[in-house]
mmCIF file of the C-alpha atoms, coordinates in Angstrom:
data_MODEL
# 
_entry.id   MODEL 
# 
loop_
_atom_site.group_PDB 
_atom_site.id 
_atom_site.type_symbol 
_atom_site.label_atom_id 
_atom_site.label_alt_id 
_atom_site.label_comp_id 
_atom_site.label_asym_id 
_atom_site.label_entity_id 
_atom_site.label_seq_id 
_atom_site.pdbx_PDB_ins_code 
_atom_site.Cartn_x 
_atom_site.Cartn_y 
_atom_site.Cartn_z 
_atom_site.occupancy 
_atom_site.B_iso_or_equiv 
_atom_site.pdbx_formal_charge 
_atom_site.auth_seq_id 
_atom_site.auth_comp_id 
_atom_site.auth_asym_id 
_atom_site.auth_atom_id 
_atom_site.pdbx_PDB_model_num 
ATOM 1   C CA . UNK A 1 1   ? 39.061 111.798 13.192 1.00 0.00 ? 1   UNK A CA 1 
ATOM 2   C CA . UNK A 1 2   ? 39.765 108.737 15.050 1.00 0.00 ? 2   UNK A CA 1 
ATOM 3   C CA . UNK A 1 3   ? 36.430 106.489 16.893 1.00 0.00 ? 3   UNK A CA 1 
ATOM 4   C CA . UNK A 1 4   ? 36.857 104.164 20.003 1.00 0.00 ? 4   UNK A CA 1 
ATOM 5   C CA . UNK A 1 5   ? 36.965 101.119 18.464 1.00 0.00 ? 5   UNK A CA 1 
ATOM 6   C CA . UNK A 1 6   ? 33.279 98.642  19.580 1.00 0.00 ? 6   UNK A CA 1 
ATOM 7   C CA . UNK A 1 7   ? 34.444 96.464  22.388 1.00 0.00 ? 7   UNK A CA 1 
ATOM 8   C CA . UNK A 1 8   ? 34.678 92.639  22.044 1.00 0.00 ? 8   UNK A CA 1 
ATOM 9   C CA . UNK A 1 9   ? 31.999 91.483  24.003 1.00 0.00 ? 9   UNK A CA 1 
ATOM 10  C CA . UNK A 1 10  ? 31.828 87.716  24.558 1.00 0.00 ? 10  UNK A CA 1 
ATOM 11  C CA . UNK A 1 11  ? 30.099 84.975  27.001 1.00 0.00 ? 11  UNK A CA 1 
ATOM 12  C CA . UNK A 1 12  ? 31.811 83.971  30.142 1.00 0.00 ? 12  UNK A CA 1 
ATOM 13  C CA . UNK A 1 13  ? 33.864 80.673  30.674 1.00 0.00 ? 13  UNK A CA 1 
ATOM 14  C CA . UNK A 1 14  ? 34.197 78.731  33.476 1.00 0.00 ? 14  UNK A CA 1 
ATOM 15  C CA . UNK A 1 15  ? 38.222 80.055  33.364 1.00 0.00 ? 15  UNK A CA 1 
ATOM 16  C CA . UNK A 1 16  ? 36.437 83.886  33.907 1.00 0.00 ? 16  UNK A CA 1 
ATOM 17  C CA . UNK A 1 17  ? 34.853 82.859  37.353 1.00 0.00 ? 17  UNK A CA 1 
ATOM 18  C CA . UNK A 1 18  ? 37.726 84.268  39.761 1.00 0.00 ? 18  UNK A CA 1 
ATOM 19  C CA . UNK A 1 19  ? 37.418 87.789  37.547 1.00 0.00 ? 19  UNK A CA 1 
ATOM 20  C CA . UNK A 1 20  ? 33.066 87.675  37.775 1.00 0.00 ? 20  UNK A CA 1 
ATOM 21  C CA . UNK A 1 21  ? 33.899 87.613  41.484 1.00 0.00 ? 21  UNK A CA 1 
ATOM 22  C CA . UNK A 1 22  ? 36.195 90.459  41.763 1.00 0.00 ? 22  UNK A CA 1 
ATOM 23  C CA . UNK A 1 23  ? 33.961 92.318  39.385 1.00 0.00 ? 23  UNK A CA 1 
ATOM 24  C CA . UNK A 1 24  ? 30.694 91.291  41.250 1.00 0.00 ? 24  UNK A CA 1 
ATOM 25  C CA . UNK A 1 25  ? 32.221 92.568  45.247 1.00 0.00 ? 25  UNK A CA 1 
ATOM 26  C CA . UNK A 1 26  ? 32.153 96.257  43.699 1.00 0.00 ? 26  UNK A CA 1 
ATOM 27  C CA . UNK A 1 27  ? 28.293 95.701  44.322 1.00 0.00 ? 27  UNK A CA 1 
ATOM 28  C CA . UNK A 1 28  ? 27.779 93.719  47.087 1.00 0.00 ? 28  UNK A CA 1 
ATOM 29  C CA . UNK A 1 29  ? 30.867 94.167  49.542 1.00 0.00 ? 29  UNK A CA 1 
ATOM 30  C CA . UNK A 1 30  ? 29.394 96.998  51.576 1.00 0.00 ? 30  UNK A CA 1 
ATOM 31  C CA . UNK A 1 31  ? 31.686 97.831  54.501 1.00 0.00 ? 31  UNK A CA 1 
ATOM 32  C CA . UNK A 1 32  ? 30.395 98.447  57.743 1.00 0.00 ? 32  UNK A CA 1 
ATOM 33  C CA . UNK A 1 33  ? 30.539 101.716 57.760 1.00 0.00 ? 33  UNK A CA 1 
ATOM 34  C CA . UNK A 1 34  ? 29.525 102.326 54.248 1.00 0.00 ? 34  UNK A CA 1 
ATOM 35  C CA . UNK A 1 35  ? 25.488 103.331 53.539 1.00 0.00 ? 35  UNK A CA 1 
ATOM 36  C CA . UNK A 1 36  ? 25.392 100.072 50.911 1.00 0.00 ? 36  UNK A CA 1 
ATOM 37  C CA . UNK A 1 37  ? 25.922 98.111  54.175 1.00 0.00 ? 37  UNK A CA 1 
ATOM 38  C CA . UNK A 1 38  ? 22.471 98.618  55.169 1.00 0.00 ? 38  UNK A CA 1 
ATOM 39  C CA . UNK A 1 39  ? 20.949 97.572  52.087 1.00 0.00 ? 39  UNK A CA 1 
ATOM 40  C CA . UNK A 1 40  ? 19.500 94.203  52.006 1.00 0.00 ? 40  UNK A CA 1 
ATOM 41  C CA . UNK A 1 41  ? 21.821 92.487  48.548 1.00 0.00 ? 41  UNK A CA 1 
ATOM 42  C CA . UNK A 1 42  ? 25.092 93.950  50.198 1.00 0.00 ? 42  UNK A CA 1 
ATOM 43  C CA . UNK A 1 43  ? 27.367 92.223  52.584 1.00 0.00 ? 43  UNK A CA 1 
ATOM 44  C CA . UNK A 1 44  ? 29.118 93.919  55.471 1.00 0.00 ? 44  UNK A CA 1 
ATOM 45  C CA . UNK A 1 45  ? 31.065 90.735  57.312 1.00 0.00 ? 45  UNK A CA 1 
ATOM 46  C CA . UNK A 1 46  ? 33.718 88.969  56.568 1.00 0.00 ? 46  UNK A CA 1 
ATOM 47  C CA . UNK A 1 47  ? 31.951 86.203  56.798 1.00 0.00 ? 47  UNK A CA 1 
ATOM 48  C CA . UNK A 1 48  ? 28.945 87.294  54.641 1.00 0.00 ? 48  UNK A CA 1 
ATOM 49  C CA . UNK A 1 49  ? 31.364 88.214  52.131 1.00 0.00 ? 49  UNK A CA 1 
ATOM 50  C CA . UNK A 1 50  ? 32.795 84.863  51.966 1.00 0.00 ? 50  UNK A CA 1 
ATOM 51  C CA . UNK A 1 51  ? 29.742 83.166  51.964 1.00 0.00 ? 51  UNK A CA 1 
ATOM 52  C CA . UNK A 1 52  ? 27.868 84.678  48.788 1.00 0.00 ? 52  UNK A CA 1 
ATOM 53  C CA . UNK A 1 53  ? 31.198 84.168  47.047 1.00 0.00 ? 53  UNK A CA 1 
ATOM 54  C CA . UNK A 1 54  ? 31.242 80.573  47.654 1.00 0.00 ? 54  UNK A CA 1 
ATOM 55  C CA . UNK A 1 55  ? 27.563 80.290  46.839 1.00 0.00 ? 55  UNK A CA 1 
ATOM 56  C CA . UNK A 1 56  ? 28.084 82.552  43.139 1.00 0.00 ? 56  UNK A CA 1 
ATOM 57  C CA . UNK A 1 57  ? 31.264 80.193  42.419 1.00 0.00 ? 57  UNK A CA 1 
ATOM 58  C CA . UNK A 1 58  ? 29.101 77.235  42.458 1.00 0.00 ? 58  UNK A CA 1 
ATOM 59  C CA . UNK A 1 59  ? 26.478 79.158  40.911 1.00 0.00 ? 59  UNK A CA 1 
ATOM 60  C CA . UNK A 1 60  ? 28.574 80.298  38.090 1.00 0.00 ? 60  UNK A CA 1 
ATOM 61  C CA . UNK A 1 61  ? 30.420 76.713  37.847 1.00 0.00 ? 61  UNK A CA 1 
ATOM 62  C CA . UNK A 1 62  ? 26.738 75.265  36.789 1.00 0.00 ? 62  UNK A CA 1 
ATOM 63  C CA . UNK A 1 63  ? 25.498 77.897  34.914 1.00 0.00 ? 63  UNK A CA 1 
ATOM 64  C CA . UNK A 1 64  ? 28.538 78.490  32.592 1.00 0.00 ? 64  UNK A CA 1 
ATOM 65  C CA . UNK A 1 65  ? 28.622 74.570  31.855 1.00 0.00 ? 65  UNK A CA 1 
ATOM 66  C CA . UNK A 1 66  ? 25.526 73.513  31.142 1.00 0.00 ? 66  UNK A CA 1 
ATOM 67  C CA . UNK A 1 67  ? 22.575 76.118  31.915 1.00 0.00 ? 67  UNK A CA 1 
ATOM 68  C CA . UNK A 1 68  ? 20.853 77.365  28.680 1.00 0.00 ? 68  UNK A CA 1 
ATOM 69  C CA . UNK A 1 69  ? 19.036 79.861  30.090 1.00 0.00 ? 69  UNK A CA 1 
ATOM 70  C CA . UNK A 1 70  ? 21.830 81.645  32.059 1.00 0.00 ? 70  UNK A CA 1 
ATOM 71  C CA . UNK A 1 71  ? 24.265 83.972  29.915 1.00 0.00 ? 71  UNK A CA 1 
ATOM 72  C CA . UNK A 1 72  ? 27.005 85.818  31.566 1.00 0.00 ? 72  UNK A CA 1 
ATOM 73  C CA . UNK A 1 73  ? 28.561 88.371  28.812 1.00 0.00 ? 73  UNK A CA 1 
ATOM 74  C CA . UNK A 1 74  ? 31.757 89.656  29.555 1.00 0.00 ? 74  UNK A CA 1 
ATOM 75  C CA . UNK A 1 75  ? 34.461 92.840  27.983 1.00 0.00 ? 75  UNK A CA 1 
ATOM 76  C CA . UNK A 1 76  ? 37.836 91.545  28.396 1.00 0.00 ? 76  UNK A CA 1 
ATOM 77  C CA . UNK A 1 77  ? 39.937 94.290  29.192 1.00 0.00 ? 77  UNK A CA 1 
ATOM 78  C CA . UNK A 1 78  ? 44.355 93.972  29.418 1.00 0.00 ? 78  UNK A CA 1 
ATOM 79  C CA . UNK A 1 79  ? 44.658 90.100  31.989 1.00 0.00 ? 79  UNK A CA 1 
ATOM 80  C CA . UNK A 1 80  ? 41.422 91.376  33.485 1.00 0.00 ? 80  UNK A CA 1 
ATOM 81  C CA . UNK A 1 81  ? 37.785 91.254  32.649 1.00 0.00 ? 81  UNK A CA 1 
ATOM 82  C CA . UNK A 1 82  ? 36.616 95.704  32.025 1.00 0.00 ? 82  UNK A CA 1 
ATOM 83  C CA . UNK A 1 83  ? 32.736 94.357  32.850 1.00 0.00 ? 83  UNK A CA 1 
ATOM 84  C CA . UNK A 1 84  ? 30.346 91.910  33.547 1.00 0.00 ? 84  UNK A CA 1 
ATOM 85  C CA . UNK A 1 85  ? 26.121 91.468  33.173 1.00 0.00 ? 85  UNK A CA 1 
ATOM 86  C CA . UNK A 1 86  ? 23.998 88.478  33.612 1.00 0.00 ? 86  UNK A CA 1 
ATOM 87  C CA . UNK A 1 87  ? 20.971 87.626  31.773 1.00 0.00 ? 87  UNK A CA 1 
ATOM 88  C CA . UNK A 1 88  ? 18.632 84.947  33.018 1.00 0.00 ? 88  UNK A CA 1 
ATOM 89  C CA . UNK A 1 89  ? 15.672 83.719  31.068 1.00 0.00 ? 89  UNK A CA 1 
ATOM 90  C CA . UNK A 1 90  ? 12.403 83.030  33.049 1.00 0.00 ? 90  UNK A CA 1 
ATOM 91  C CA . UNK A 1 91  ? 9.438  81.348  32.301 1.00 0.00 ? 91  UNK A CA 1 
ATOM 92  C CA . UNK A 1 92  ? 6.496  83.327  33.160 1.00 0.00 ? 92  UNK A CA 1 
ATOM 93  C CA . UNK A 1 93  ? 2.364  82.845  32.221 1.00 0.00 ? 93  UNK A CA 1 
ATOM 94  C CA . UNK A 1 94  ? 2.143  84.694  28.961 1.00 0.00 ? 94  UNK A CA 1 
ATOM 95  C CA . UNK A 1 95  ? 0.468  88.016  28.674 1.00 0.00 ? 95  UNK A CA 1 
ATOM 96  C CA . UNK A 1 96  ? 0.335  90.781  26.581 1.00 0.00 ? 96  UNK A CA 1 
ATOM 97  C CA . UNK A 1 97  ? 3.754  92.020  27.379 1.00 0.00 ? 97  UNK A CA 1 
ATOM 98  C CA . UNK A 1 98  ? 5.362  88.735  26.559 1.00 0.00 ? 98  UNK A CA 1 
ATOM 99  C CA . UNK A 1 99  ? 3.531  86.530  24.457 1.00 0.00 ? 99  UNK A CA 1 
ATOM 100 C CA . UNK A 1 100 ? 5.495  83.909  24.616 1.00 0.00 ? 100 UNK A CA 1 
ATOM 101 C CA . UNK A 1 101 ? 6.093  84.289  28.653 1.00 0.00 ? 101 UNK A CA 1 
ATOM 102 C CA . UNK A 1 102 ? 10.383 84.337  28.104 1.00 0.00 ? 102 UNK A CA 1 
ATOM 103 C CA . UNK A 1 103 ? 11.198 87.308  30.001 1.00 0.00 ? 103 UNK A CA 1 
ATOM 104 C CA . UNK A 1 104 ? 14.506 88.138  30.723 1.00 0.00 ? 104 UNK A CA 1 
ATOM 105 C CA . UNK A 1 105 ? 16.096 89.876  33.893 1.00 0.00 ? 105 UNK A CA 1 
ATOM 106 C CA . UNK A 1 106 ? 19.047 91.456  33.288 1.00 0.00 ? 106 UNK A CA 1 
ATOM 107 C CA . UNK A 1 107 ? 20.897 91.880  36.592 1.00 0.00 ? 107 UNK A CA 1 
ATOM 108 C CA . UNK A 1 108 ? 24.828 92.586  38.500 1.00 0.00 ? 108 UNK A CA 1 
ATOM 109 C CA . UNK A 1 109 ? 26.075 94.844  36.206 1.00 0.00 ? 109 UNK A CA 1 
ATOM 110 C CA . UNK A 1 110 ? 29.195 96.494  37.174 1.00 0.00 ? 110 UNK A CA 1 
ATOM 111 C CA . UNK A 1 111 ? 32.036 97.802  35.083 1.00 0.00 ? 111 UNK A CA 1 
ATOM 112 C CA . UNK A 1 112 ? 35.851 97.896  36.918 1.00 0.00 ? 112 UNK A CA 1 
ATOM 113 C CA . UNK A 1 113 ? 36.500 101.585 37.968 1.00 0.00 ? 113 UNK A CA 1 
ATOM 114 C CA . UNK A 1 114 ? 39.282 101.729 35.879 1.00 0.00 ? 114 UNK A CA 1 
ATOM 115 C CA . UNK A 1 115 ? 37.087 101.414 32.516 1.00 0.00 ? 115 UNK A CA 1 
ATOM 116 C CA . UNK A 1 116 ? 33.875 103.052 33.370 1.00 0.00 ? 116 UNK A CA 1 
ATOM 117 C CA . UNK A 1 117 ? 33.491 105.901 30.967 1.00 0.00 ? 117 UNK A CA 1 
ATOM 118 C CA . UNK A 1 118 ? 34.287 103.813 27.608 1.00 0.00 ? 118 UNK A CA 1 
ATOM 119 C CA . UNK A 1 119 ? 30.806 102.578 26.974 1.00 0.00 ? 119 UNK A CA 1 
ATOM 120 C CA . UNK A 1 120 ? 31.341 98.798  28.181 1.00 0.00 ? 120 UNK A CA 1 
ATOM 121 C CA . UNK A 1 121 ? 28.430 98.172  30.408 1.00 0.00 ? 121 UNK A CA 1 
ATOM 122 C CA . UNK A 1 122 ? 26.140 99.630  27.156 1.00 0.00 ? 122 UNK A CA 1 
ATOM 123 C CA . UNK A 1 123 ? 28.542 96.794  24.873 1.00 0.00 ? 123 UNK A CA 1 
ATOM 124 C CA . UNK A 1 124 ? 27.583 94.026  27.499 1.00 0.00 ? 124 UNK A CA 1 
ATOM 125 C CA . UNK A 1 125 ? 23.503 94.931  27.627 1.00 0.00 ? 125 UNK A CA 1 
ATOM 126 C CA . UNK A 1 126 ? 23.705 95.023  24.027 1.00 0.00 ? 126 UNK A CA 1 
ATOM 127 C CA . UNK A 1 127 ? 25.261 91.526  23.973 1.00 0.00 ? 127 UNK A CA 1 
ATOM 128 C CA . UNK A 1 128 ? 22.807 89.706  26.612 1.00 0.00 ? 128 UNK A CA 1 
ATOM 129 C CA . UNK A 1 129 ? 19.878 91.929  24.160 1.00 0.00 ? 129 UNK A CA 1 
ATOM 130 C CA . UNK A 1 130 ? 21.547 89.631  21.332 1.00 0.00 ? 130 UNK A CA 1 
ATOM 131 C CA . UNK A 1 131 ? 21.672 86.674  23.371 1.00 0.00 ? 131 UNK A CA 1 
ATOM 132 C CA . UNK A 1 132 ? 17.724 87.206  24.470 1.00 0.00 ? 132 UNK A CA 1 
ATOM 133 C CA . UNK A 1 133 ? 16.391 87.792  21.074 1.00 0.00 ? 133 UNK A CA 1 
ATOM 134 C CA . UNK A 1 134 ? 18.360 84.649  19.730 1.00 0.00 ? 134 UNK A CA 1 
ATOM 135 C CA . UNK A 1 135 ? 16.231 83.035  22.590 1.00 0.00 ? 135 UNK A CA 1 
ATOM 136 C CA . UNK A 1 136 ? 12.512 84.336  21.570 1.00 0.00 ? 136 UNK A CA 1 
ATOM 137 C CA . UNK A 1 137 ? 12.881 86.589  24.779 1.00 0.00 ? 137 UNK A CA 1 
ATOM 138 C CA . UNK A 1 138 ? 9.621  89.210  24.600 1.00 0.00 ? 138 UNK A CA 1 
ATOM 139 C CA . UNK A 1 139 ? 10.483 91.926  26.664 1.00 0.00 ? 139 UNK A CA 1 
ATOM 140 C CA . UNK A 1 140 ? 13.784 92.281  29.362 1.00 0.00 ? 140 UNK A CA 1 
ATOM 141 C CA . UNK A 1 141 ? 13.901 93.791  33.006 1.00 0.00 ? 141 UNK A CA 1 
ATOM 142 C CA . UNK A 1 142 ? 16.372 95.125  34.638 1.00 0.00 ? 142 UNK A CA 1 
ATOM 143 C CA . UNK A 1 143 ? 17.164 95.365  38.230 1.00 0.00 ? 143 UNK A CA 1 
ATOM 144 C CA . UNK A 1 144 ? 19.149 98.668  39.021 1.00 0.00 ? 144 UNK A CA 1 
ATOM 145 C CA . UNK A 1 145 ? 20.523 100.305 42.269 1.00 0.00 ? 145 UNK A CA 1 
ATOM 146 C CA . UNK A 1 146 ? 19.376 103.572 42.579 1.00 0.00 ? 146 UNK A CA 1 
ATOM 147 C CA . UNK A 1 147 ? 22.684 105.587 41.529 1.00 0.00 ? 147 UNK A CA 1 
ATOM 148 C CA . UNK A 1 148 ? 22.412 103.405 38.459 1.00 0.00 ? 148 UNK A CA 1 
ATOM 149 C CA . UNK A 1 149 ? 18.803 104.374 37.470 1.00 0.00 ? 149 UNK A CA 1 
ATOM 150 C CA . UNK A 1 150 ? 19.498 107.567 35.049 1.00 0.00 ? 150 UNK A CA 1 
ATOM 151 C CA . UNK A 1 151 ? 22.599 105.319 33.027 1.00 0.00 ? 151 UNK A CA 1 
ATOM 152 C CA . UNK A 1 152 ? 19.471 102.851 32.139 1.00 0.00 ? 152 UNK A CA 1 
ATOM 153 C CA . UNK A 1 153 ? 16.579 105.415 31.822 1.00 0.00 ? 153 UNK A CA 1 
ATOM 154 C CA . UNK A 1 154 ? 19.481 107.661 29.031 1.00 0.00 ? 154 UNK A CA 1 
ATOM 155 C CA . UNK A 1 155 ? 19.400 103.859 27.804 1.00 0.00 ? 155 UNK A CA 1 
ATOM 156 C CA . UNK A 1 156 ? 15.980 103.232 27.108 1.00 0.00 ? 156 UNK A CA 1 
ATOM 157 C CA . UNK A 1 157 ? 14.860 101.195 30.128 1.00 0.00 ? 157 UNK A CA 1 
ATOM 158 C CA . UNK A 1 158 ? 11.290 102.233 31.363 1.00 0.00 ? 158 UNK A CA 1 
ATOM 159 C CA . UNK A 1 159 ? 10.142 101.978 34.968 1.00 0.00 ? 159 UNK A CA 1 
ATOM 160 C CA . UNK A 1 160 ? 7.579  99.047  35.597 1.00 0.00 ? 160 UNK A CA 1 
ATOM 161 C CA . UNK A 1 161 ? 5.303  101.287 38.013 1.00 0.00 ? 161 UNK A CA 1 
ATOM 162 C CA . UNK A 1 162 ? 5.787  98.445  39.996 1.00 0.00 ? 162 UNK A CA 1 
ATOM 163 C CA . UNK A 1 163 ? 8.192  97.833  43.335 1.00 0.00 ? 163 UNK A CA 1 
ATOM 164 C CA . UNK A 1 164 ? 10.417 95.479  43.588 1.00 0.00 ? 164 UNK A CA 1 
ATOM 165 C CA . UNK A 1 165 ? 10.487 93.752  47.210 1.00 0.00 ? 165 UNK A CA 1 
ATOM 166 C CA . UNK A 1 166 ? 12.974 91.426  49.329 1.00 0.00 ? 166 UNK A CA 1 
ATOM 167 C CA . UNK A 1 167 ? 12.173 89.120  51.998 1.00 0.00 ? 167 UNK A CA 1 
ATOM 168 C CA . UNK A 1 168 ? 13.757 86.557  53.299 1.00 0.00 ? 168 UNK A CA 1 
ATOM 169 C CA . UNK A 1 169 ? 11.946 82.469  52.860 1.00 0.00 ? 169 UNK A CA 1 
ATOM 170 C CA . UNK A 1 170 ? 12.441 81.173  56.182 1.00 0.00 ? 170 UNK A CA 1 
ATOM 171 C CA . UNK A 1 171 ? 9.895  79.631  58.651 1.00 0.00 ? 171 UNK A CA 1 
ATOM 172 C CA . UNK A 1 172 ? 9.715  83.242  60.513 1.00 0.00 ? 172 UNK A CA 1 
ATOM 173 C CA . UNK A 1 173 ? 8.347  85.054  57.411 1.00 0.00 ? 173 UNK A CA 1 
ATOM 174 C CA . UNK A 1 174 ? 6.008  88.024  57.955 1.00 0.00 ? 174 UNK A CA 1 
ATOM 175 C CA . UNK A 1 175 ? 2.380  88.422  56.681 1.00 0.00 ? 175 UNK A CA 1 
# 
């Protein structure tokens, strides 16, 4: 009987940021005519397109250099990264979910089409899960889109009970 061998699963490097790009447009490049459009973390212009990949270059240019709390792991797959996740360590009061108040949001998971099926995004949770606990991390949360919720629910992930909103910060907010 021959087993899938475990994917290598290591953390990003500032030489990976063209590849967390072109994995990270599977979720947010809606197209205008495409239902994702309309939600409010997808972009449907040209220009909106070019400007949250600016922003996330610079964003991944700090974090991968010199951000402690920030882990990007990675599967390398044949002159092409298979998957990405990002774990980001926050600081919250403590309670009695998370004693120490490290909680960690997992978030922008997204495995190329061409290697979903092999168990890679599972590999890359199970890294950042390493990366957390190495970190005194409590508890982790994950943000999912909603044809993603019964992969992490089959994975253990439990729902909050509580919503998770958007709105804008600009001088015309509503309330």
């Amino acid at each position: 009987m021959t087993t899938a061998a475990t994917p290598v699963i290591r953390q990003a490097e500032p030489a990976d940021i063209d590849e967390l790009v072109r994995l990270r447009a599977y979720l947010l490049d809606g197209e205008e005519d495409d239902d994702s459009a309309a939600l409010p973390y997808t972009a449907a212009t040209p220009e909106a397109r070019a400007a949250w990949r600016a922003g996330y270059r610079a964003w991944l240019a700090r974090a991968l250099s010199d951000d402690a709390d920030v882990c990007v792991a990675v599967a390398p797959g044949p002159g092409r990264l298979s998957a990405c996740a990002i774990a980001v360590i926050d600081q919250r009061p403590p309670s009695p979910a998370y004693p120490s108040g490290r909680v960690v949001w997992m978030q922008s998971l997204v495995t190329d089409p061409r290697d979903r099926g092999k168990g890679l995004g599972t590999a890359v949770i199970d890294g950042l899960f390493d990366w957390a606990l190495a970190r005194g991390a409590d508890v982790a949360v994950m943000q999912s889109a909603e044809g993603a919720v019964e992969y992490h629910r089959r994975a253990g992930w439990l729902p909050t009970g509580e919503g998770l909103y958007h709105q804008p910060v600009t001088t015309q907010r509503k309330g």
